[in-house]
Biotite code that builds the C-alpha atoms (Angstrom):
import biotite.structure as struc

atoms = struc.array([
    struc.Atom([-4.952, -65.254, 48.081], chain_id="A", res_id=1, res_name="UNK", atom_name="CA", element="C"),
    struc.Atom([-5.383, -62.570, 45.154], chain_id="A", res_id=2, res_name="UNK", atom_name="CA", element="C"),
    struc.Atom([-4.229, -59.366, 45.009], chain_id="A", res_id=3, res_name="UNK", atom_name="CA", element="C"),
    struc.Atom([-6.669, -56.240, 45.477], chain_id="A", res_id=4, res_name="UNK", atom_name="CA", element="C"),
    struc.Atom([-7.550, -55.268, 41.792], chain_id="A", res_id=5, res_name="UNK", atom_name="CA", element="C"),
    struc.Atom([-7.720, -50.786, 41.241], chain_id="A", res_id=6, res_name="UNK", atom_name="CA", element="C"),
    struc.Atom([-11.691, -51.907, 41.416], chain_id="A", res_id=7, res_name="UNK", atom_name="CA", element="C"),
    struc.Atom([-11.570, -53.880, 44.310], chain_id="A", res_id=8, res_name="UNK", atom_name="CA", element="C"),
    struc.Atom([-9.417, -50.333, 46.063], chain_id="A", res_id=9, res_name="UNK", atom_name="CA", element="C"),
    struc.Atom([-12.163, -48.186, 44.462], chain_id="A", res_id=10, res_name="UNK", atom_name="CA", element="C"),
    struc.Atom([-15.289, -50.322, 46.014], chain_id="A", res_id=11, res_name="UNK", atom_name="CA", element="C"),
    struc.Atom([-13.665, -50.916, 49.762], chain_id="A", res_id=12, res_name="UNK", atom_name="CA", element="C"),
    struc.Atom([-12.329, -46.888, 49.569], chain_id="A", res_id=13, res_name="UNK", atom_name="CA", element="C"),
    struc.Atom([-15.934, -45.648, 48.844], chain_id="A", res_id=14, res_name="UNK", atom_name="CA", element="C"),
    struc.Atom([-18.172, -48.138, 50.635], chain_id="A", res_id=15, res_name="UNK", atom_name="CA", element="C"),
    struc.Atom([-15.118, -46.971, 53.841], chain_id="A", res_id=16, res_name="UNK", atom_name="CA", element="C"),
    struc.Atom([-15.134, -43.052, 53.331], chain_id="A", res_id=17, res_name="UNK", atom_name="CA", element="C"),
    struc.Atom([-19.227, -42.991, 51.727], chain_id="A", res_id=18, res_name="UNK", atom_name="CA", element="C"),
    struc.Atom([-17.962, -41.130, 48.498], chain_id="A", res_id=19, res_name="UNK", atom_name="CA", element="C"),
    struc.Atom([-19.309, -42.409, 45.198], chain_id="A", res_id=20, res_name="UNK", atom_name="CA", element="C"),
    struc.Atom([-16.881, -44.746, 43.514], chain_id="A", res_id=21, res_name="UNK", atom_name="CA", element="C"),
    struc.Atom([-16.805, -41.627, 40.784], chain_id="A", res_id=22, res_name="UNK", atom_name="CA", element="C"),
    struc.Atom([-15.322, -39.530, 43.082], chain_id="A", res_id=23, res_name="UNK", atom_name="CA", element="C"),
    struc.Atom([-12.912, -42.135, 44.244], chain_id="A", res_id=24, res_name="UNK", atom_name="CA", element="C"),
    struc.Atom([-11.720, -43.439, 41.323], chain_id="A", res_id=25, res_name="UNK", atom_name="CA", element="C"),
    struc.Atom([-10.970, -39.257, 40.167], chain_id="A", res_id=26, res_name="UNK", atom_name="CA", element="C"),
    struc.Atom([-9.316, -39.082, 43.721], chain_id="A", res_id=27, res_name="UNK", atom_name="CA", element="C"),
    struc.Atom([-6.663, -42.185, 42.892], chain_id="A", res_id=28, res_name="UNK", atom_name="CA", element="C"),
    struc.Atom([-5.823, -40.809, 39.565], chain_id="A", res_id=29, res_name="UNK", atom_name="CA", element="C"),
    struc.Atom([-5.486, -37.112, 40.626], chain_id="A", res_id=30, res_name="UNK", atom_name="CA", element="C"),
    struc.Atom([-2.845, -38.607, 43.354], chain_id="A", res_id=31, res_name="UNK", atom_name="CA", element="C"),
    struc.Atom([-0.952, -40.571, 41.212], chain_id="A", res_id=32, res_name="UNK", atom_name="CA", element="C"),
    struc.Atom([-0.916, -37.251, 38.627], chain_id="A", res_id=33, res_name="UNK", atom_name="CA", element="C"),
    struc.Atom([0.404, -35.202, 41.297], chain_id="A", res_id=34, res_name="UNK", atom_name="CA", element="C"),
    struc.Atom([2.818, -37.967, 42.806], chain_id="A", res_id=35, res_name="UNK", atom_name="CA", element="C"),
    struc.Atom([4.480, -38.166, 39.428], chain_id="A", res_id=36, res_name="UNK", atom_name="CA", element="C"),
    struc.Atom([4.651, -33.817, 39.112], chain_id="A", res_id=37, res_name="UNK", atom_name="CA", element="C"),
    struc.Atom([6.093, -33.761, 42.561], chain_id="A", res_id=38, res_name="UNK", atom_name="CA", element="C"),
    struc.Atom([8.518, -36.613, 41.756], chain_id="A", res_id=39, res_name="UNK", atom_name="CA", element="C"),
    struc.Atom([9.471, -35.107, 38.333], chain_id="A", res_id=40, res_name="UNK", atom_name="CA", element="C"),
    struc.Atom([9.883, -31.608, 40.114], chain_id="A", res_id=41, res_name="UNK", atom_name="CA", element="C"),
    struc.Atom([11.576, -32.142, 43.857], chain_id="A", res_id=42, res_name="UNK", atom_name="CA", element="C"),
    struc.Atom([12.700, -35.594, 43.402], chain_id="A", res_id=43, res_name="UNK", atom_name="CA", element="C"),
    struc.Atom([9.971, -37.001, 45.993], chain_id="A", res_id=44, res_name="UNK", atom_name="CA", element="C"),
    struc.Atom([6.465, -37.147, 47.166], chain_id="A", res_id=45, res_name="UNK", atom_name="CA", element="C"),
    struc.Atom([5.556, -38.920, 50.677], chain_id="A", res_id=46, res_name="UNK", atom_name="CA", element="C"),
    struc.Atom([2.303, -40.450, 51.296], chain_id="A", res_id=47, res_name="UNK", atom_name="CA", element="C"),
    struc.Atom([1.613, -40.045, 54.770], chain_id="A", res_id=48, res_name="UNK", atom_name="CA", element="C"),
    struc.Atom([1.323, -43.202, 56.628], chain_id="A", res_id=49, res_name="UNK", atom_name="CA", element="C"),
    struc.Atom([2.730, -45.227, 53.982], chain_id="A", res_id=50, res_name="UNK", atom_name="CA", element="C"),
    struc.Atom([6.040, -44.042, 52.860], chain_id="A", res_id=51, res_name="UNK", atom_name="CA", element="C"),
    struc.Atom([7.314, -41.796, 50.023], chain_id="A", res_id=52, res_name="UNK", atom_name="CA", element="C"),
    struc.Atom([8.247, -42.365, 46.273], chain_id="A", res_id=53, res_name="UNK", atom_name="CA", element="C"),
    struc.Atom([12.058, -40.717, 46.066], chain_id="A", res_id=54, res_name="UNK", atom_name="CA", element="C"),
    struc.Atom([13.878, -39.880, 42.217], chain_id="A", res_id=55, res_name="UNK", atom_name="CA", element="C"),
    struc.Atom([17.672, -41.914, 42.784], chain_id="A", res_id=56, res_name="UNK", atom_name="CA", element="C"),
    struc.Atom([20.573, -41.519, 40.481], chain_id="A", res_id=57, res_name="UNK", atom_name="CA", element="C"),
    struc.Atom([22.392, -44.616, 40.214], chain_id="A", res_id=58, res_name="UNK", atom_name="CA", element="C"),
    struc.Atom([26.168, -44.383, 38.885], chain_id="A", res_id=59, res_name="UNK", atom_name="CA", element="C"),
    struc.Atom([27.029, -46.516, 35.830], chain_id="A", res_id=60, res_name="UNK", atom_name="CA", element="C"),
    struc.Atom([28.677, -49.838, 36.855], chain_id="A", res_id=61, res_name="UNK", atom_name="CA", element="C"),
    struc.Atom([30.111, -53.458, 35.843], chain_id="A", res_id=62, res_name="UNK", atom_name="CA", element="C"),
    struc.Atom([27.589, -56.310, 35.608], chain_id="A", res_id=63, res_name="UNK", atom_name="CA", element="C"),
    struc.Atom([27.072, -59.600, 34.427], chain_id="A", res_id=64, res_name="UNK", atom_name="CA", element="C"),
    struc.Atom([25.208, -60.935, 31.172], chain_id="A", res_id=65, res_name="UNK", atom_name="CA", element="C"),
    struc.Atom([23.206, -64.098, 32.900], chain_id="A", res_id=66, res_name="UNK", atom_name="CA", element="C"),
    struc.Atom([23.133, -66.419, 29.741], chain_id="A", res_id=67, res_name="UNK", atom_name="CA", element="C"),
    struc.Atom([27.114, -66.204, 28.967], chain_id="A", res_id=68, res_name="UNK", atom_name="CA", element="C"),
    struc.Atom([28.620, -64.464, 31.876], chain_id="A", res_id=69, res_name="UNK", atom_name="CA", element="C"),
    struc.Atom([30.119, -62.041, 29.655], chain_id="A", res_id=70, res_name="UNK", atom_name="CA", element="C"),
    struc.Atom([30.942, -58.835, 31.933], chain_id="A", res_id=71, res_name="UNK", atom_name="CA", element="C"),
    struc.Atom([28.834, -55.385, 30.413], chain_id="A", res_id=72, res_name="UNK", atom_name="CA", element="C"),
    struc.Atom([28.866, -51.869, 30.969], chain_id="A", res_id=73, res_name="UNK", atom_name="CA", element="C"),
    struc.Atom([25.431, -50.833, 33.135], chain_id="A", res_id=74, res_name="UNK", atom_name="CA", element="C"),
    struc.Atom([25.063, -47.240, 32.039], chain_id="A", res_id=75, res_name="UNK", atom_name="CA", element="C"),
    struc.Atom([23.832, -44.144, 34.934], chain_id="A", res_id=76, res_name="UNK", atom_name="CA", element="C"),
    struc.Atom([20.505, -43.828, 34.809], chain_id="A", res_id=77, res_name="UNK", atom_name="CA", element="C"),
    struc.Atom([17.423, -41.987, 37.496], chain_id="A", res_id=78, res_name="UNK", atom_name="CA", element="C"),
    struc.Atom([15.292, -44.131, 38.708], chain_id="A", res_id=79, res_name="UNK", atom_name="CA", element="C"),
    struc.Atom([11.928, -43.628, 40.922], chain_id="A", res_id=80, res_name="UNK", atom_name="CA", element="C"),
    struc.Atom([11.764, -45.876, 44.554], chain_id="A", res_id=81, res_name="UNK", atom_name="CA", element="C"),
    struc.Atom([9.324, -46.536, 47.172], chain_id="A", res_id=82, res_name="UNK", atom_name="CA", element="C"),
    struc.Atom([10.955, -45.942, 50.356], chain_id="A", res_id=83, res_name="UNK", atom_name="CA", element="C"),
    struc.Atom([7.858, -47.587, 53.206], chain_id="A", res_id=84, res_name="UNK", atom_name="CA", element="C"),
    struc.Atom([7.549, -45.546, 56.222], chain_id="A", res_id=85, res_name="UNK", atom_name="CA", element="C"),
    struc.Atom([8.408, -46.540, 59.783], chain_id="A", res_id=86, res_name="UNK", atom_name="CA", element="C"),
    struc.Atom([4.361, -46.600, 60.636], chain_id="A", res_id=87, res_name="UNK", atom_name="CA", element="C"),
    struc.Atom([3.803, -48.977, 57.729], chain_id="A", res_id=88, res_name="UNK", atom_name="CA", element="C"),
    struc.Atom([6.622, -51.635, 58.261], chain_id="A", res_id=89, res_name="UNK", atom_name="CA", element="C"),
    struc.Atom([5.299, -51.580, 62.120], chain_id="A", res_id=90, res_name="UNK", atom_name="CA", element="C"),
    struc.Atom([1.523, -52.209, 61.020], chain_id="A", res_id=91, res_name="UNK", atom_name="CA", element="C"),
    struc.Atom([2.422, -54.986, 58.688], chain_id="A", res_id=92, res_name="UNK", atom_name="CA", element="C"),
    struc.Atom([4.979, -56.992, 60.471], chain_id="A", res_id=93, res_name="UNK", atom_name="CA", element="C"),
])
């Protein structure tokens, strides 16, 4: 089983909602613009019915270099996750 390619989203999302592919396609790609502007500005966007990308700061920390073990510094940094809604995790499993 393959994964859905950004094409393969773009044909089933315009054959489903009759908009040209054109339309769909500038549809994705104005989400994902906004998403990361929303992100960037209030530190989340939700999708409805499929969760919501959230901006985390994570505190620096102790880890472990895998090839000799040797313990390193892990800097803070912000990262960006996906937390899945309620609705999706019930629809899936």
């Amino acid at each position: 089983m393959s994964k859905m390619t950004k094409s393969a989203i773009v044909d089933s999302l315009a054959t489903t909602t009759g908009m040209s592919k054109k339309d769909v396609n500038g549809f994705l790609t104005a989400m994902a613009e906004l998403a990361y502007k929303e992100v960037k500005k209030n530190g989340e966007f939700a999708v409805v019915g499929l969760g919501k990308l959230v901006k985390v700061h994570r505190k620096a920390r102790e880890g472990r270099n895998p090839a000799t073990g040797e313990t390193i510094k892990i800097a803070a940094k912000t990262v960006v996750k996906f937390r899945v809604a309620k609705a999706a995790k019930d629809a899936v499993l």
